[in-house]
C-alpha positions as a LaTeX table, in Angstrom:
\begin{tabular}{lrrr}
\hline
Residue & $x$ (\AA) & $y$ (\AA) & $z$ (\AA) \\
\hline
Unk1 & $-21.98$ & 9.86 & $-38.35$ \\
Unk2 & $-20.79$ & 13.25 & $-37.33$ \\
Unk3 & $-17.87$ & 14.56 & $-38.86$ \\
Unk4 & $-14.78$ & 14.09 & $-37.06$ \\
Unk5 & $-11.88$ & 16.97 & $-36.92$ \\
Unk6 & $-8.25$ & 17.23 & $-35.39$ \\
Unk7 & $-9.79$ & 18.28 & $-32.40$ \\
Unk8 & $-11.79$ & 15.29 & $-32.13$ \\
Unk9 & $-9.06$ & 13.09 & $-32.46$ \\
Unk10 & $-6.46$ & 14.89 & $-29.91$ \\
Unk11 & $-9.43$ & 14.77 & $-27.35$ \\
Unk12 & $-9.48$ & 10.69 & $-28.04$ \\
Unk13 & $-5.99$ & 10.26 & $-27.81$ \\
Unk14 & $-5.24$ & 12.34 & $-24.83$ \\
Unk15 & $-8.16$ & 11.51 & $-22.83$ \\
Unk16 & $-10.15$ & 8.22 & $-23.70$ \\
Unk17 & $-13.62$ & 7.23 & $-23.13$ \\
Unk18 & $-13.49$ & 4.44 & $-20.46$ \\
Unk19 & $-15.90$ & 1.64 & $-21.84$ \\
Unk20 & $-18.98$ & 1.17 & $-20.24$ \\
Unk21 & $-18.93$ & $-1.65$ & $-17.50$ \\
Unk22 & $-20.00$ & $-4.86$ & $-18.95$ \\
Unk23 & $-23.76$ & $-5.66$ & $-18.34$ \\
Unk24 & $-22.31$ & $-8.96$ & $-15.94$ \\
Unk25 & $-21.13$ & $-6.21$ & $-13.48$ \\
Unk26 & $-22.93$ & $-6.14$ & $-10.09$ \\
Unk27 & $-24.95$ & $-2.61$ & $-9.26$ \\
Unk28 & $-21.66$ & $-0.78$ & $-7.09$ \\
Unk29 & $-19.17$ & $-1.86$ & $-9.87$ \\
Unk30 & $-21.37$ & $-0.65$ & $-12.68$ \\
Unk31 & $-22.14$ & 2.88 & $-10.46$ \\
Unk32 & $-18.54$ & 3.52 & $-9.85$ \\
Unk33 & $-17.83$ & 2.88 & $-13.85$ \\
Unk34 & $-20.34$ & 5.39 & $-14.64$ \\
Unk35 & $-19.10$ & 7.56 & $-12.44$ \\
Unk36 & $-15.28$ & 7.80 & $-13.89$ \\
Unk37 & $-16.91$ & 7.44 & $-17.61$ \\
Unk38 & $-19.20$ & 11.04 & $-16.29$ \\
Unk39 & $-15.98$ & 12.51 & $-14.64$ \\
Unk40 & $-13.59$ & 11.85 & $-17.78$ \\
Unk41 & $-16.85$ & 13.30 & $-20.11$ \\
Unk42 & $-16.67$ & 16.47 & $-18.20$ \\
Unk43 & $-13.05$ & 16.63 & $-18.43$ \\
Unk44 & $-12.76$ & 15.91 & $-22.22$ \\
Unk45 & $-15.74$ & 18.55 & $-22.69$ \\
Unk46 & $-13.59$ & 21.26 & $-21.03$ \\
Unk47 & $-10.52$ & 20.52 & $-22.60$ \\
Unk48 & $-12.64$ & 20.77 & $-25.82$ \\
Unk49 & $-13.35$ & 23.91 & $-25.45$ \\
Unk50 & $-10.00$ & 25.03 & $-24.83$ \\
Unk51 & $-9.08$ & 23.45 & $-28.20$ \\
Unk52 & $-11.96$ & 25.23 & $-30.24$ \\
Unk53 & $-11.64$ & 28.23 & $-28.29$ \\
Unk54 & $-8.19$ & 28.68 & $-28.00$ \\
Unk55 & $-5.83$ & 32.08 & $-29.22$ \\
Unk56 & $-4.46$ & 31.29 & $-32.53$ \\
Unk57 & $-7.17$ & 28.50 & $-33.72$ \\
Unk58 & $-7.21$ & 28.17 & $-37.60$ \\
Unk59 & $-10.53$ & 27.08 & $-39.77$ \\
Unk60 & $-11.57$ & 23.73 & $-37.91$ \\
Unk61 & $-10.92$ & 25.28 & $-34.89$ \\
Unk62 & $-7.57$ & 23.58 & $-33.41$ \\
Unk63 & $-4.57$ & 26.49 & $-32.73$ \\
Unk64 & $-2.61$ & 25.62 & $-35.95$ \\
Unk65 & 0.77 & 24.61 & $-33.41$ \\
Unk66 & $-1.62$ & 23.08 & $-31.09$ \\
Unk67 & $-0.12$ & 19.31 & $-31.81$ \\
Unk68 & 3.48 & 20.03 & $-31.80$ \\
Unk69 & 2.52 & 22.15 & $-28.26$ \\
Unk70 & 1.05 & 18.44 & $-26.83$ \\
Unk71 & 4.12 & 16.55 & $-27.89$ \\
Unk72 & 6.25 & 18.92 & $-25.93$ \\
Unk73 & 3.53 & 18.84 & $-23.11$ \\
Unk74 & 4.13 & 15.46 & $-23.13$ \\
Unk75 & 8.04 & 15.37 & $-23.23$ \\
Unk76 & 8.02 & 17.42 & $-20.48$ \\
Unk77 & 5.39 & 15.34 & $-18.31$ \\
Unk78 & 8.29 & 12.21 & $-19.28$ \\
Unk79 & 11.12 & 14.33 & $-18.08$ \\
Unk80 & 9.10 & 15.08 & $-15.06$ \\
Unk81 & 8.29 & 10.95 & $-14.22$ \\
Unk82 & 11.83 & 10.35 & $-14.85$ \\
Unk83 & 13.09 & 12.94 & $-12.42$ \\
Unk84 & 10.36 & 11.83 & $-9.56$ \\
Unk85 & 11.34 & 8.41 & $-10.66$ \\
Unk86 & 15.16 & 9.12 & $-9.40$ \\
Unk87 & 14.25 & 10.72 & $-6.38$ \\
Unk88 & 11.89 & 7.82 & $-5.18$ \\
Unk89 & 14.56 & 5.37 & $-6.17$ \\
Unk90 & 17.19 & 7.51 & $-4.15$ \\
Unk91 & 14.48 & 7.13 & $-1.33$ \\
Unk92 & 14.40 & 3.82 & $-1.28$ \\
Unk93 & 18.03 & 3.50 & $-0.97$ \\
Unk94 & 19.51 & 6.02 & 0.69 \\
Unk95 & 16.79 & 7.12 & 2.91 \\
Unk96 & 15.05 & 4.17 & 4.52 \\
Unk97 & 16.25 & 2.17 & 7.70 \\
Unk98 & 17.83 & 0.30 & 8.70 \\
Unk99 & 18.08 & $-1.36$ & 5.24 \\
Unk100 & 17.18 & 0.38 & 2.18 \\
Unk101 & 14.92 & $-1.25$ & $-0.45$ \\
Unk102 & 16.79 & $-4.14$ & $-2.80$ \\
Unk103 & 18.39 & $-2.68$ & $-5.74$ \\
Unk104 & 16.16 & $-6.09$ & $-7.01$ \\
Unk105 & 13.13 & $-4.86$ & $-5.96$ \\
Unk106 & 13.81 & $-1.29$ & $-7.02$ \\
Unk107 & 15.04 & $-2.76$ & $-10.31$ \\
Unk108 & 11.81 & $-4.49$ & $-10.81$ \\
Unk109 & 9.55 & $-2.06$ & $-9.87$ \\
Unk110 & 11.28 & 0.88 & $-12.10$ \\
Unk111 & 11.57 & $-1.87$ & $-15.27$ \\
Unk112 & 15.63 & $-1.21$ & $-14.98$ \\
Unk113 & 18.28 & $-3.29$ & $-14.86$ \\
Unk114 & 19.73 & $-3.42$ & $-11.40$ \\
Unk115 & 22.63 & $-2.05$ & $-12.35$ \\
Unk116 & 20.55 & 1.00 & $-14.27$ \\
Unk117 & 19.09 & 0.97 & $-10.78$ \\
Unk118 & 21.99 & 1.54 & $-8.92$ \\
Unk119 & 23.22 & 4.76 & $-11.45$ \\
Unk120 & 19.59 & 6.17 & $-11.44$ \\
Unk121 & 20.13 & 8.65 & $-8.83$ \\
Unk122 & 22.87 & 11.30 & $-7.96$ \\
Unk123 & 24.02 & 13.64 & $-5.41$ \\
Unk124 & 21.56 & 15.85 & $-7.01$ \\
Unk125 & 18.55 & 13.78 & $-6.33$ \\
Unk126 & 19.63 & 12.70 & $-2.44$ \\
Unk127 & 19.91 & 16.56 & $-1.92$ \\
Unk128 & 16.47 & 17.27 & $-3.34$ \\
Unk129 & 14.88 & 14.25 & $-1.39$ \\
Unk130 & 16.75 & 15.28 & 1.80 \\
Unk131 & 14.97 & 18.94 & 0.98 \\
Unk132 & 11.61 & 17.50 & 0.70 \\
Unk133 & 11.24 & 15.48 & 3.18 \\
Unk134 & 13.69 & 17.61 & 5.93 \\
Unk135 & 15.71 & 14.48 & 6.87 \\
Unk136 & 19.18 & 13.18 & 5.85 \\
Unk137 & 20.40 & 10.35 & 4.36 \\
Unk138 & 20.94 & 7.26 & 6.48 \\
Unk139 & 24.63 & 6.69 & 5.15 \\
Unk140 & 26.97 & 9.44 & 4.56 \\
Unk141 & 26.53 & 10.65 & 0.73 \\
Unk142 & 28.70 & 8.17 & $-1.71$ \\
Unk143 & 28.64 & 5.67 & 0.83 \\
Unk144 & 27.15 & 3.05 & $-0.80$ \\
Unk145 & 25.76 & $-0.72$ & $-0.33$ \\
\hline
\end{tabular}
């Protein structure tokens, strides 16, 4: 067995080996298996390199801050789903006619409450969706159903 380092492990955790498909899989299933396992082997290879190769890296070749800078990577890709999060929800409701989306079904496809639905979403987030997509809300802002 090869010996495993930091590196090794960050590559696992952040981007995981699909399994291969099971040998019960017909020809197109098992193709299009092989082909995400291939693409996700050429990503992990890359991003291995910028571990081993990276400014700063100490003896087994990880940057010695390298973990801490993934766990803030990461808080900031959960601030960033939150936020696009919001704005869909303030999509669904304030943007789409003639009867925006159930708080409900907003509810249930966020994993809120409906009433953590309904507070989601701001001014702020209308405005930005209203930016994006060059249209106004339906109702007149705090207007609400």
């Amino acid at each position: 067995m090869d010996k495993r380092d930091r590196v090794d492990d960050i590559i696992d955790i952040i981007l995981p080996l699909p399994d291969p498909a099971p040998d019960d899989w017909d020809e197109r299933s098992r193709k299009a298996r092989e082909a995400v396992r291939e693409e996700v082997a050429t990503k992990r290879g890359i991003y291995e390199h910028h571990l081993r190769t990276g400014d700063g890296a100490d003896g087994d070749g990880l940057a010695e801050d390298f973990l801490i800078s993934e766990i803030r990577l990461a808080g900031v890709d959960m601030r960033d789903a939150e936020e696009r999060m919001r704005m869909l929800i303030a999509y669904g409701r304030e943007f789409i006619s003639p009867q925006p989306y159930p708080l409900k079904t907003i509810a249930e496809a966020a994993g809120m409450s409906i009433s953590g639905t309904r507070s989601a979403y701001t001014v702020d987030e209308i405005t930005a969706v209203a930016a994006r997509i060059g249209r106004q809300p339906i109702r007149p802002k705090g207007e609400s159903i």
